[in-house]
N, C-alpha and C positions, 0 to 999 in steps of 0.2 A: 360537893367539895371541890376546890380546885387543884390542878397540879400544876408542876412547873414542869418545863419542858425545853427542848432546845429554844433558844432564844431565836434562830436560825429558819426555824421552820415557821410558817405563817400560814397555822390549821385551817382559817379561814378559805385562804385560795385552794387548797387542796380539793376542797369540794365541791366548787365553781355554783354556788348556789344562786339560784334565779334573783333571790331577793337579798335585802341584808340577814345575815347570820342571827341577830338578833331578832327578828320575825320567822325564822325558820325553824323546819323539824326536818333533824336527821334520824333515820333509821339504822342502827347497823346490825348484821347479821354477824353475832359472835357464837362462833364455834367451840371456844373457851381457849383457844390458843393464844399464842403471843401476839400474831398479827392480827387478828379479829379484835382484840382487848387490846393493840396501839390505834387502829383505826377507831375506835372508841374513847378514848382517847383524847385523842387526835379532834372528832366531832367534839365533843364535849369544851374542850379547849378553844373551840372556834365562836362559840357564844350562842350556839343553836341549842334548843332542845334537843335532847339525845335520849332515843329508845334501843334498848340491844332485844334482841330476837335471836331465844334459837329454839332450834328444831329441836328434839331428840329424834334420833331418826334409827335405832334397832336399841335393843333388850339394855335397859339402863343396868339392872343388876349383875349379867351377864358383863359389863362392860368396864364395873365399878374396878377400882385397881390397876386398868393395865394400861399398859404404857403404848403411846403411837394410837390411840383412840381420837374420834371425833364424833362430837353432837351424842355423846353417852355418859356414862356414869362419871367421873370425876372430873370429867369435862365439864358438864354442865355447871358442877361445885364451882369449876373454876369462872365460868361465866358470871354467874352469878356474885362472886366475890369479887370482879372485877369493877362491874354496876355497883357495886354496893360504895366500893372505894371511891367510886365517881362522882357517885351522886348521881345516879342514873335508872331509871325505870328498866326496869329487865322482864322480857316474858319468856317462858318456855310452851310451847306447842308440840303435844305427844303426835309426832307423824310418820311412828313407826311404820302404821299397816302398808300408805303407802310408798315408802323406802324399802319394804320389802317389796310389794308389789312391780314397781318401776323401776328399780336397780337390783335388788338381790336377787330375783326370780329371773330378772332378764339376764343379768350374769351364768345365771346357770344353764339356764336354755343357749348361749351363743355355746359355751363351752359344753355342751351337749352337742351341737352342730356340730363341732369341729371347729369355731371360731375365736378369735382371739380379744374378747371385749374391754372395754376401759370404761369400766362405771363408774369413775368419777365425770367423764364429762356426760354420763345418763342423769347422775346426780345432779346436775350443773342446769339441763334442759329441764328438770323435772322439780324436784323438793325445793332446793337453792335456790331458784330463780323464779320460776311461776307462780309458786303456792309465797315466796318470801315476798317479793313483788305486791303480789294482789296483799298480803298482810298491809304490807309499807304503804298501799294508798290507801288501805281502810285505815289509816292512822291520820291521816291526814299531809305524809312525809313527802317533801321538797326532792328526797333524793334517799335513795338504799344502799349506802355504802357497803363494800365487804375486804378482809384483806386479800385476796390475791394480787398475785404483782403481774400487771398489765397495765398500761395507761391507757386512758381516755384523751384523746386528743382534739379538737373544735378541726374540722374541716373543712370544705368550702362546700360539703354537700349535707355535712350536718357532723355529729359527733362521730370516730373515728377509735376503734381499737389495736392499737400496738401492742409490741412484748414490750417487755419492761425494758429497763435498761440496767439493773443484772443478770446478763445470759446467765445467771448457776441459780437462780430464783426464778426467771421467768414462769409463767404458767398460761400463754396464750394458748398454747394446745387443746389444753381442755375448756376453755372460752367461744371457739369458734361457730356452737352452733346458735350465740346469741342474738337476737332480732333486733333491726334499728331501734323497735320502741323500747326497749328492755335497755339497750345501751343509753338511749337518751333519758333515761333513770336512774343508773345505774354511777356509783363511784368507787372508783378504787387506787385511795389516796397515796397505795403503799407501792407505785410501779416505780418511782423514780428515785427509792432511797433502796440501800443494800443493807441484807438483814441485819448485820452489824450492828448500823445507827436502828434498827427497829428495835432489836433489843436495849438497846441504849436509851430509847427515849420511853420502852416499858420502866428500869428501871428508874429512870429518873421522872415516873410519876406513881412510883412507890406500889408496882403491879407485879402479884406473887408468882405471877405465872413468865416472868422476865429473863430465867433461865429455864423455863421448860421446851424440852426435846419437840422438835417438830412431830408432828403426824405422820403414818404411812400412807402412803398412796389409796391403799384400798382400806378403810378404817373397819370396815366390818369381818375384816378378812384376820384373824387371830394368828402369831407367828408365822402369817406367811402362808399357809398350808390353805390355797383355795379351793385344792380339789377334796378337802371334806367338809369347806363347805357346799360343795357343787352336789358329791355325793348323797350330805343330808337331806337333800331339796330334791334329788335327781338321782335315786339310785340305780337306776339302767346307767348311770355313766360307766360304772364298773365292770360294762361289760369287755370282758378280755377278745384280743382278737392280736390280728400279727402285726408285725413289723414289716413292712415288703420293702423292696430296692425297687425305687420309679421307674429304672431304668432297665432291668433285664426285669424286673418280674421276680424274682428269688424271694423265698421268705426266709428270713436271717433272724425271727426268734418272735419271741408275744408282750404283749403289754397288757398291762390290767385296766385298761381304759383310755378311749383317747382324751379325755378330761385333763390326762396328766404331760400333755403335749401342745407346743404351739408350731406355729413355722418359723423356724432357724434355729430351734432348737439343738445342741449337741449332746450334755449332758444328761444322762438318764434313760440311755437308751440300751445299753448291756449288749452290745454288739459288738463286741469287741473280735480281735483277728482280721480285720478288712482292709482292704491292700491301701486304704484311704480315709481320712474325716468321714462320715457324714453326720448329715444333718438330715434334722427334718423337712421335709418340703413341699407336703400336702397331706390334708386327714382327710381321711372317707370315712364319715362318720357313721353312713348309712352299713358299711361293711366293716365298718368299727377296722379298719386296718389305718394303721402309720406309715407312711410313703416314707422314705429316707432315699439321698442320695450327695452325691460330692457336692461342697459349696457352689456351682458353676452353676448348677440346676436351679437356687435360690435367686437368679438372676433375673428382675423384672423388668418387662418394657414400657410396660403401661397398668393402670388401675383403674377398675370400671368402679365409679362411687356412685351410690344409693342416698337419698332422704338430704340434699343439699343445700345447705344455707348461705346465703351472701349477705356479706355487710358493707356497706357505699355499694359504691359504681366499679364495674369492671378496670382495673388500669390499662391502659394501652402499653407501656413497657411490661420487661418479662417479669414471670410468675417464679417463684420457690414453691417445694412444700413440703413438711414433716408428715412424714408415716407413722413415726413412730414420736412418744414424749418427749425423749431424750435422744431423739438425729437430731444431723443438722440438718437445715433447712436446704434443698438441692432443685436446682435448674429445674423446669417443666414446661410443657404446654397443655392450655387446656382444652379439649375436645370436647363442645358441647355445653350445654347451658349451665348455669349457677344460680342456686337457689329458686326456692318454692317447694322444696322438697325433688325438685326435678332431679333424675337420673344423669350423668355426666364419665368421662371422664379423663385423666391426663395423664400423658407420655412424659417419661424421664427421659432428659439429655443423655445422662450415660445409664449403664444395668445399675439397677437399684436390687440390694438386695433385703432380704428378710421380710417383705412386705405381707402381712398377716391378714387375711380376710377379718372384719370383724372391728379392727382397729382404725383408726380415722386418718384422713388426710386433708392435712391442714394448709391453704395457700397462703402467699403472701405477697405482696409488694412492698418491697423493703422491709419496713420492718411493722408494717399495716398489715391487722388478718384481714382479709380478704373474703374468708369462709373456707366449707370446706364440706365431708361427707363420709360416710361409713365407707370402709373398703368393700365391697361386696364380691369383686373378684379382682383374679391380675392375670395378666398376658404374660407367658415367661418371652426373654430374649432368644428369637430365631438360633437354633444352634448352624 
């Protein structure tokens, strides 16, 4: 079936396909969202054959109903009713075991550590990308399109990942640990429009899911409350132990796990009466104790990153990089090599604070990822 769509847009170039549109197979990975079902869309409207793909990726029945899900129960419905509206071949692939294996299980183990994990970009290196991938070329497909908003950009060293160009939609954070060959695969047509027009051009090709609510960050994570899913997977996290002051040593009260704690934490600590804030600012996970102390101590100089990826060539101008999803990107230098998995790591211009072992760090040049790496530790700023 066809749709109509902005007159403005020109699906075709969106996907930069090798050949003409009309000899080609796009693939896209719908998650049953709005943007997964525009970017399909979008393929289909370019004159290519168009396959949607999605995962289910944890407990469909468990999932049926609720709201801020992905790749599960009504979600799936929703993919599927999108493909149907399209005219479009739709598959679904049960790969729960390993979504739990490689993102649920690993979630719980950092947060066992003491670490502060982002398993959407485990999802990203894992289910999403490898196992959607190898699908898309057992298909015969030109190109695996997905909606996050990041662009692909041709550079002079080969294809080139940017944030998008709505900083409040961007999502190259969780993109960075992707491989030139996966990028020269790879499309995602939805980086240079703002969600606005994305819903707009769902509605205007008659798609039910054209005002549904975005996704949560962590989709397998139910109202928010991670630490019962950590507990059901991990119930040693539970074990209680104290709260200390980093700084003199004092125990100022107990917790019921450090599961229930990250670094920079303020809220939730019940310590109240102290001459000052604090925060959290290291877990000993081993001694199950909560480090707390004044913001100043959260102050970092540097971060030693693990398991490192690079995408192009190093730049010779200066570097940024994100700690965290939602900083902004800050001055750095980088100490040490990039990518292969190789160890590395880089000094902030000024104290950076909140920096959470566990969590990634994202480079950049301009507005190019660069790559990046798990925090695996941090150097605080010389007092």
């Amino acid at each position: 079936m066809s749709v109509a769509l902005d007159s403005a847009i020109r699906p075709a170039e969106l996907f930069d396909l090798p050949r003409d549109a009309r000899a080609s197979r796009i693939v896209v990975a719908m998650s049953g969202g709005v943007d997964s079902s525009v970017v399909a869309a979008l393929a289909a409207a370019s004159g290519a054959e168009t396959i949607g793909i999605t995962l289910q990726l944890y407990d469909y029945g468990a999932a049926t109903g609720r709201k801020g899900a992905c790749c599960a129960g009504d979600d799936i419905r929703d993919a599927r009713a999108v493909a149907d509206r399209l005219g479009i071949a739709h598959y679904v692939f049960d790969h729960e075991s390993a979504f739990r294996e490689e993102v649920v299980e690993q979630f719980a183990d950092q947060y066992l550590a003491g670490r502060t994990p982002v398993p959407c970009i485990s999802c990203n290196m894992g289910p999403k990308f490898t196992d959607l991938l190898r699908m898309a070329r057992e298909l015969g497909a030109d190109c695996l399109a997905t909606g996050h908003y990041v662009r692909r950009i041709a550079g002079p060293a080969g294809p080139e990942l940017h944030r998008a160009l709505d900083p409040a939609r961007d999502q190259s954070y969780f993109l960075y640990g992707t491989t030139e060959a996966q990028l020269d695969f790879l499309r995602f047509p939805l980086g240079g429009l703002p969600k606005p027009q994305v819903r707009e051009l769902a509605a205007q090709a008659g798609l039910r899911v054209a005002d549904k609510p975005d996704s949560q960050d962590i989709c397998f994570v139910p109202d928010g409350d991670y630490a019962k899913i950590v507990r059901s997977l991990r119930p040693e996290g539970a074990r209680p132990g104290d709260i200390v002051h980093a700084g003199s040593g004092a125990v100022l009260g107990s917790h019921a796990g450090v599961i229930h704690f990250t670094v920079g934490q303020r809220r939730g600590l019940e310590i109240g009466g102290q001459p000052e804030p604090l925060y959290v600012v290291g877990i000993d996970a081993e001694q199950a104790r909560v480090l707390v102390g004044p913001r100043r101590m959260l102050a970092v100089g540097a971060a030693r990153l693990a398991d490192t990826n690079r995408i192009g060539p190093l730049p010779h101008g200066p570097l940024t990089a994100k700690v965290r999803s939602l900083a902004k990107p800050v001055p750095v230098t980088l100490d040490g090599p990039l990518g292969g998995g190789d160890a590395s790591a880089i000094r902030f211009a000024a104290p950076e604070y909140g920096v959470a072992p566990g969590q990634a760090a994202v480079l950049y040049a301009g507005s190019r990822v660069v790559g990046g790496g798990w925090i695996d530790s941090t150097e605080p700023v010389p007092a």
